[in-house]
N, C-alpha and C positions, 0 to 999 in steps of 0.2 A: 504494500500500500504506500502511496506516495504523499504527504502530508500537505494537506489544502490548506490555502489561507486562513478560512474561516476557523477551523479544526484547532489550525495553531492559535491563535488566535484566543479561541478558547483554553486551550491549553494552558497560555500566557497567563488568563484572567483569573485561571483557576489556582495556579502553581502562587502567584502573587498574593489569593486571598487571605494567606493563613503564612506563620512563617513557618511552622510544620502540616505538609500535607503527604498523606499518604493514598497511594493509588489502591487498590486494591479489590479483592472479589470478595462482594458481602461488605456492609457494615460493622463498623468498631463494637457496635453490643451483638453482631451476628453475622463474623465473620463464614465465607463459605469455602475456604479452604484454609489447610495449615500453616501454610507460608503464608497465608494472610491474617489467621488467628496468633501466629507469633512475633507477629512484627508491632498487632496491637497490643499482645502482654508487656513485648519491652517497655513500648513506648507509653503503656498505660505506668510502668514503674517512674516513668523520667520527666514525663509533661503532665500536669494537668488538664489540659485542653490541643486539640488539634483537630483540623480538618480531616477527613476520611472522605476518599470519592470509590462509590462502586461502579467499575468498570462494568462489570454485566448490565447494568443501565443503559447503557450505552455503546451500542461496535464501535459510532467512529472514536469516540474518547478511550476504549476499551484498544484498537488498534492502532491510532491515534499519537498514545503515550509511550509505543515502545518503537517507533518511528522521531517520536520527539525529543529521548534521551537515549535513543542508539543502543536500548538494553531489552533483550526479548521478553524478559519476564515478568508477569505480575504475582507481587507485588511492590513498589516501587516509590522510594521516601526522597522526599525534598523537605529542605529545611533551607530557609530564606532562599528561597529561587533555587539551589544548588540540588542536584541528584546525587543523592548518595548511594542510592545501591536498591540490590532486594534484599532477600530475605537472608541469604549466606552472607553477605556482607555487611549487612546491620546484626545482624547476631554479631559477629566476629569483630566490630568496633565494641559491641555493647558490652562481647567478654572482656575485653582490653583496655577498658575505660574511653576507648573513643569519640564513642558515641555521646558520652556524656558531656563532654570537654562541646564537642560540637554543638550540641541544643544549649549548653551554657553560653559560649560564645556569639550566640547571636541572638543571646536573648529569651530564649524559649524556656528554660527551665526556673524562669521569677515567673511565672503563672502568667505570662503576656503570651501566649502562643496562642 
């Protein structure tokens, strides 16, 4: 799929709304798969508040996102505009303290996210 203006567009507006948002299949209280059930346990430990968008809602934002950050899989975290990864990759900053250091740095873990 090759990403339309509109799409990106959206994309843009959505990644902007929140400085953590995460992509994902299912909702934050009813994730529908595990790599998207565990990216909201992390991040239910680190943030108070975040965005959550369900890609199943939607194909084009669904095929859309992994066209938009060059990464095939969902599920898939931004924090202040920035992509940081899925699910193996946000696990493995979250073992390492990375993750945290990152939602602290730009704000996200004073309860402004």
């Amino acid at each position: 799929m090759t990403l339309d203006d509109p799409t990106r567009k959206r994309l843009d507006e959505i990644i902007g709304s929140d400085r953590v948002v995460l992509f994902m299949k299912g909702t934050r209280h009813q994730p529908q798969c595990g790599f998207s059930a565990t990216l909201v346990q992390i991040l239910d430990t680190l943030v108070p508040e975040y965005t959550t968008v369900d890609v199943l809602a939607d194909p084009r934002v669904r095929e859309g996102i992994k066209e938009y950050s060059s990464w095939p899989t969902i599920p898939q975290l931004y924090v202040a505009g920035e992509f940081l990864g899925g699910c193996d990759i946000v696990r493995e900053m979250y073992s390492s303290g990375e993750l945290r250091k990152a939602l602290a740095a730009e704000g996200a873990a004073s309860g402004r996210a």
